[in-house]
PDBQT receptor file of N, H, CA, C and O in Angstrom, charges set to zero:
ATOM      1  N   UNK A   1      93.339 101.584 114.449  1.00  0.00    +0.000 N 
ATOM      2  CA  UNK A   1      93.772 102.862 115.035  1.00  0.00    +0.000 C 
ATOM      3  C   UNK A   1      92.941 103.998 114.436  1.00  0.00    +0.000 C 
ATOM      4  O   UNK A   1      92.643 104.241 113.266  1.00  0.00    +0.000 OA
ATOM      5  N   UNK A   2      92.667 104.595 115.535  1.00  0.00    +0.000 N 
ATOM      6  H   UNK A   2      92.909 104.397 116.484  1.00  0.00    +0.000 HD
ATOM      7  CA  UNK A   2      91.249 105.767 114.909  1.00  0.00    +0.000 C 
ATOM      8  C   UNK A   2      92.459 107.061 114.126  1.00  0.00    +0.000 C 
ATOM      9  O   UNK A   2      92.074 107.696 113.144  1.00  0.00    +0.000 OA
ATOM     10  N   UNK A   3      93.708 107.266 114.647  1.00  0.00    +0.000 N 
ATOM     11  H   UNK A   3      94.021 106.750 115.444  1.00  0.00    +0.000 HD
ATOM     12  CA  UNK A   3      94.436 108.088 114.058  1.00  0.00    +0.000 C 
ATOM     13  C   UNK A   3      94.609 108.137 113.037  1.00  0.00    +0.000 C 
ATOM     14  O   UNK A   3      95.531 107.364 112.777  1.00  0.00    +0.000 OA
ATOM     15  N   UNK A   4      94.182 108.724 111.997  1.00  0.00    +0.000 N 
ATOM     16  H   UNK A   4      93.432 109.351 112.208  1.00  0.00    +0.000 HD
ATOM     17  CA  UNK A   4      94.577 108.952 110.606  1.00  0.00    +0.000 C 
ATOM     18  C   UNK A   4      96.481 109.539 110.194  1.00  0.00    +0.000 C 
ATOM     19  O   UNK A   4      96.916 110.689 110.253  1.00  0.00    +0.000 OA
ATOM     20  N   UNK A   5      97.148 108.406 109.846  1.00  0.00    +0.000 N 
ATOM     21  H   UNK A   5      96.795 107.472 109.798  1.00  0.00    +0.000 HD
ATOM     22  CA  UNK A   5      98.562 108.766 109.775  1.00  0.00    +0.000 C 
ATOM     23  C   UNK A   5      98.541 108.527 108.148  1.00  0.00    +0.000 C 
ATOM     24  O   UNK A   5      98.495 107.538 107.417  1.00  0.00    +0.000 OA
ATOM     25  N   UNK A   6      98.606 110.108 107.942  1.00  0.00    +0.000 N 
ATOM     26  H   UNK A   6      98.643 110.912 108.536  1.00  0.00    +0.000 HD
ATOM     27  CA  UNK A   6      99.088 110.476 106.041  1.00  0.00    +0.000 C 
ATOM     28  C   UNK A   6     100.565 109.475 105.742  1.00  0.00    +0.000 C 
ATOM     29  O   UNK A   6     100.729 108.810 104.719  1.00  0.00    +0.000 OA
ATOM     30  N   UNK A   7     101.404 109.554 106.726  1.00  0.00    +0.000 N 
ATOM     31  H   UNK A   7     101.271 110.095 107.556  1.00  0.00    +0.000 HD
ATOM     32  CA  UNK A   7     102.696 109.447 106.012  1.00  0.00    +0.000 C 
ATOM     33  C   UNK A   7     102.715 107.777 106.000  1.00  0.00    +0.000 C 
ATOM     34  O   UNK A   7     103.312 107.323 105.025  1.00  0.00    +0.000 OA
ATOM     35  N   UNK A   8     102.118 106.705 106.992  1.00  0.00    +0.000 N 
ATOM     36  H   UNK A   8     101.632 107.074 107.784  1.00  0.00    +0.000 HD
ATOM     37  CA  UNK A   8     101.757 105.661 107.110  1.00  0.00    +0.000 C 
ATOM     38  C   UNK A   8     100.894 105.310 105.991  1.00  0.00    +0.000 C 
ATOM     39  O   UNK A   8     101.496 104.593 105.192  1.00  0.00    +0.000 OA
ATOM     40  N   UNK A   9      99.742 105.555 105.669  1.00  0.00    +0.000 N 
ATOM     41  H   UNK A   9      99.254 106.138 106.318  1.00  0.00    +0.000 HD
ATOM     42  CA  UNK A   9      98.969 105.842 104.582  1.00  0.00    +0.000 C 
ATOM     43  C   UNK A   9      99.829 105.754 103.324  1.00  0.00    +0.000 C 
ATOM     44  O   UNK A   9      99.725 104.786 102.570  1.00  0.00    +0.000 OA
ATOM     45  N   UNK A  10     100.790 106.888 103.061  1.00  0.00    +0.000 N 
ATOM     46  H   UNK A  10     100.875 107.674 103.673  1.00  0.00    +0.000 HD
ATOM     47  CA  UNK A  10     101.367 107.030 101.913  1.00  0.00    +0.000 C 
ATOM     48  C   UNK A  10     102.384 105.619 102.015  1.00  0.00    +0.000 C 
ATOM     49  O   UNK A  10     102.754 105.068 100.978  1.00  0.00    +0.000 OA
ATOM     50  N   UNK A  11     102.626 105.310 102.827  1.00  0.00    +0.000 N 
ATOM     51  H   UNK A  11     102.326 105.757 103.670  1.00  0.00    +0.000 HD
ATOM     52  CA  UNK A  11     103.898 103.623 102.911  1.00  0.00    +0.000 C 
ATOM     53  C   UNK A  11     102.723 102.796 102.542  1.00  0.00    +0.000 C 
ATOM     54  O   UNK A  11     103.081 102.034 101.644  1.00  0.00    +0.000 OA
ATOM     55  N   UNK A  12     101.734 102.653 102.782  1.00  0.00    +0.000 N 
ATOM     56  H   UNK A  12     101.443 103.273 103.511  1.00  0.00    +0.000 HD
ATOM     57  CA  UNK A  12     100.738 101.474 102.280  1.00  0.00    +0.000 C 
ATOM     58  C   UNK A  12     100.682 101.786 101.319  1.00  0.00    +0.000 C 
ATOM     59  O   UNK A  12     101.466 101.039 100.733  1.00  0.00    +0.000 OA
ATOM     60  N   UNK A  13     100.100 102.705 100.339  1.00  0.00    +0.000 N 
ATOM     61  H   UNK A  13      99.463 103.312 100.815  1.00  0.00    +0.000 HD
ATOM     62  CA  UNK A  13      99.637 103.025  99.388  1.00  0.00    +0.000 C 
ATOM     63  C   UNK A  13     100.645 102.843  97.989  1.00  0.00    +0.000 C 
ATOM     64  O   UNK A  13     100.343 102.206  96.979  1.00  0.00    +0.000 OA
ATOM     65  N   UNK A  14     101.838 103.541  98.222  1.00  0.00    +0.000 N 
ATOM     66  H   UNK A  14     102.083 104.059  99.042  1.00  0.00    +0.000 HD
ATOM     67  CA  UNK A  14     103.030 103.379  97.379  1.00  0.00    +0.000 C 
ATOM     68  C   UNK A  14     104.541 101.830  98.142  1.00  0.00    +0.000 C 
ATOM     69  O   UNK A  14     105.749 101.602  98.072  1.00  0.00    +0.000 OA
ATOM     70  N   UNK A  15     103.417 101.316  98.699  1.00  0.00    +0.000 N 
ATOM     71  H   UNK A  15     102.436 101.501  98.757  1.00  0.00    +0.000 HD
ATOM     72  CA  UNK A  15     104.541  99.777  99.121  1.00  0.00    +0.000 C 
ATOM     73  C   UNK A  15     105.538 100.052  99.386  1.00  0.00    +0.000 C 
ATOM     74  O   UNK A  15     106.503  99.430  98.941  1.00  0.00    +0.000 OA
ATOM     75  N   UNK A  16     105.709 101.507 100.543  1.00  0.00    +0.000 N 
ATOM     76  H   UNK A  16     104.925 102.012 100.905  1.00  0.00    +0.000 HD
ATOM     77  CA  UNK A  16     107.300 101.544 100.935  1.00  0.00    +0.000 C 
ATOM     78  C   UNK A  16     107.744 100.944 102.367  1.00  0.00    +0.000 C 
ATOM     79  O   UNK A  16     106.962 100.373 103.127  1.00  0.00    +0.000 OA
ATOM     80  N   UNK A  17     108.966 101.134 102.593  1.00  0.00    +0.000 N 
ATOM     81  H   UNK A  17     109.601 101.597 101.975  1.00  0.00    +0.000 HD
ATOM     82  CA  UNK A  17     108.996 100.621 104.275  1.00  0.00    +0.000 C 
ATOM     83  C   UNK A  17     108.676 101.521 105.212  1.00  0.00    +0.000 C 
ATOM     84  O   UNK A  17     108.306 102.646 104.877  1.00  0.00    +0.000 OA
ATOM     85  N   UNK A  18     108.783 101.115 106.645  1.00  0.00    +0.000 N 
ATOM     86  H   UNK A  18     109.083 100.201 106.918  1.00  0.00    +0.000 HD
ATOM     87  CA  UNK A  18     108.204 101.948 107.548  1.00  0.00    +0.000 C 
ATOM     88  C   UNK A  18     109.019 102.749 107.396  1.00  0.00    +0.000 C 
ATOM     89  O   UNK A  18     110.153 102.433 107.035  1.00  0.00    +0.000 OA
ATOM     90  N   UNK A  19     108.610 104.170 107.662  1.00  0.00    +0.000 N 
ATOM     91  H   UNK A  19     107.689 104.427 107.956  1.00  0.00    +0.000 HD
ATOM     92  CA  UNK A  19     109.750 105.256 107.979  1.00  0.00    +0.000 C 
ATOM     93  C   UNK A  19     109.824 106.136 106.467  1.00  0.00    +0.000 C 
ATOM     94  O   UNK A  19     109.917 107.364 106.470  1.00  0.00    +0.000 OA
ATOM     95  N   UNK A  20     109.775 105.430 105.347  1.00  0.00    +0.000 N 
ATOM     96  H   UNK A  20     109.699 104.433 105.344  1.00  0.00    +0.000 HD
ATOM     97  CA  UNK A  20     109.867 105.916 104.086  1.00  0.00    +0.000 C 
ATOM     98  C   UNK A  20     108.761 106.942 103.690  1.00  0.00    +0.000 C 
ATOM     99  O   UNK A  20     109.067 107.929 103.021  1.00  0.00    +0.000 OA
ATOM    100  N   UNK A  21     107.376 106.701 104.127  1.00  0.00    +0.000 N 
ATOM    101  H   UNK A  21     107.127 105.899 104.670  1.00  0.00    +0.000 HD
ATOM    102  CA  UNK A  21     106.188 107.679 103.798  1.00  0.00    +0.000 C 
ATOM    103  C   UNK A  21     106.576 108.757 103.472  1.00  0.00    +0.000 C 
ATOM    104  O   UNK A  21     106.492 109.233 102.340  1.00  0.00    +0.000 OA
ATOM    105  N   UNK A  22     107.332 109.570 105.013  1.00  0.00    +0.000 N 
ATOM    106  H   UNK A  22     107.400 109.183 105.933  1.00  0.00    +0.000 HD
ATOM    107  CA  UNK A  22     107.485 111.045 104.957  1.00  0.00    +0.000 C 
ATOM    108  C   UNK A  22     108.435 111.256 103.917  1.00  0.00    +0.000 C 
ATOM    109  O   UNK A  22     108.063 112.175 103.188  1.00  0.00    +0.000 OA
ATOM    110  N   UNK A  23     109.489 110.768 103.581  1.00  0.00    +0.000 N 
ATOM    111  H   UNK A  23     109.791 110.021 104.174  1.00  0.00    +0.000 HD
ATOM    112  CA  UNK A  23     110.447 110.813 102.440  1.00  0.00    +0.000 C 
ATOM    113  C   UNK A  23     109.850 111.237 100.897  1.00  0.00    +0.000 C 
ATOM    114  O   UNK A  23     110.328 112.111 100.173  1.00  0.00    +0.000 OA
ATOM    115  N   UNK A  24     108.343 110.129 100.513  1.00  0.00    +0.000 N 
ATOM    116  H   UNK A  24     107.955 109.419 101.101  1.00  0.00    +0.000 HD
ATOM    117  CA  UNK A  24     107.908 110.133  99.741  1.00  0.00    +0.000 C 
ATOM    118  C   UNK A  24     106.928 111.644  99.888  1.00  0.00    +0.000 C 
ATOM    119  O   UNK A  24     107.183 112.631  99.198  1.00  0.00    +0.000 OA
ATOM    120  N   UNK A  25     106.372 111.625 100.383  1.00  0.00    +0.000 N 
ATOM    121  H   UNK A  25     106.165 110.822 100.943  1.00  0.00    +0.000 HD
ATOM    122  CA  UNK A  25     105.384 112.782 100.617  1.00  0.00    +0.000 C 
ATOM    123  C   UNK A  25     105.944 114.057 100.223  1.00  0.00    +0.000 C 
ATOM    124  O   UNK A  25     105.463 114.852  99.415  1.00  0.00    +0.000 OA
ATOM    125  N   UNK A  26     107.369 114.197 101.104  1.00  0.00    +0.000 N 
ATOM    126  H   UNK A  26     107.760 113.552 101.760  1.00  0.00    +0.000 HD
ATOM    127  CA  UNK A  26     108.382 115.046 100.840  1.00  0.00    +0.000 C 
ATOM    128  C   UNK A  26     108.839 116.050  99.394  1.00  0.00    +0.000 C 
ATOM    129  O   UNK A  26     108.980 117.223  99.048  1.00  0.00    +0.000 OA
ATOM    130  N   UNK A  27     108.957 114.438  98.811  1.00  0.00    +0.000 N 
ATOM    131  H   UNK A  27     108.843 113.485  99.092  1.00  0.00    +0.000 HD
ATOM    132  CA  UNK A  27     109.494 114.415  97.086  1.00  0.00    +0.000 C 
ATOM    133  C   UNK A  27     108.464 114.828  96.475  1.00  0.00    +0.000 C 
ATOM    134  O   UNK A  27     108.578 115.736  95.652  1.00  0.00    +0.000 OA
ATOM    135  N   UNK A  28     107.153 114.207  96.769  1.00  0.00    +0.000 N 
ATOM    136  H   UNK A  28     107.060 113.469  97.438  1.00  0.00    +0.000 HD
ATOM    137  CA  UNK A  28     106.288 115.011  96.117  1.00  0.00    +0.000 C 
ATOM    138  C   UNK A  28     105.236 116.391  96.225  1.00  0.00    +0.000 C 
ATOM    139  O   UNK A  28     104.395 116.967  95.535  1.00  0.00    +0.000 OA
ATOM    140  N   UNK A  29     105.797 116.486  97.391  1.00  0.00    +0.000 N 
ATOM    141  H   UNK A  29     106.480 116.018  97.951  1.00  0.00    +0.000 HD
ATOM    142  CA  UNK A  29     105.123 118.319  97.593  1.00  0.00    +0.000 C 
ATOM    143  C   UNK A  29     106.098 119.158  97.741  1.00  0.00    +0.000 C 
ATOM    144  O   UNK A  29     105.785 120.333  97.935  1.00  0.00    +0.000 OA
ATOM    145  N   UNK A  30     107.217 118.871  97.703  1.00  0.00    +0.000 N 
ATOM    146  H   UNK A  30     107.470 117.917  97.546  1.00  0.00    +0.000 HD
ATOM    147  CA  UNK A  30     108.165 119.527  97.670  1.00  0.00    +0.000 C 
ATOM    148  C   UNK A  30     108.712 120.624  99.249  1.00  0.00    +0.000 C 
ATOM    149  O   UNK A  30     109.054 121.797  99.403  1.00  0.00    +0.000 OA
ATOM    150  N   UNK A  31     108.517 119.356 100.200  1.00  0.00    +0.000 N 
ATOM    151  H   UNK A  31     108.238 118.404 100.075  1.00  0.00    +0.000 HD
ATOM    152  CA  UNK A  31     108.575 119.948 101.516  1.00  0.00    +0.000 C 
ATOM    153  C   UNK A  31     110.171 119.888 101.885  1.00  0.00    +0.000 C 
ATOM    154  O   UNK A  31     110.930 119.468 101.012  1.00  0.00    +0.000 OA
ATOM    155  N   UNK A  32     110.602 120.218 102.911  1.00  0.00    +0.000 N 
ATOM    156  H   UNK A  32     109.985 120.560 103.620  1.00  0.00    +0.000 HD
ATOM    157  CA  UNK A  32     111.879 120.557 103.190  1.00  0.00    +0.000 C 
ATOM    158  C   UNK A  32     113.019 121.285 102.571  1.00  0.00    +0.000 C 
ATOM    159  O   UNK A  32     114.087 121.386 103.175  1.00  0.00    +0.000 OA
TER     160      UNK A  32
């Protein structure tokens, strides 16, 4: 997939499940 998906990315990267990325990303930039 030519789409670059950060929050997909971040679930590979830190071995979470689908759906979890944005959660993580979240926690650590301090979004929402």
């Amino acid at each position: 997939d030519a789409h670059y998906d950060p929050f997909s990315a971040c679930e590979l990267i830190e071995n979470l499940s689908q759906g979890q990325g944005i959660n993580r990303i979240k926690e650590i930039y301090g979004y929402g």
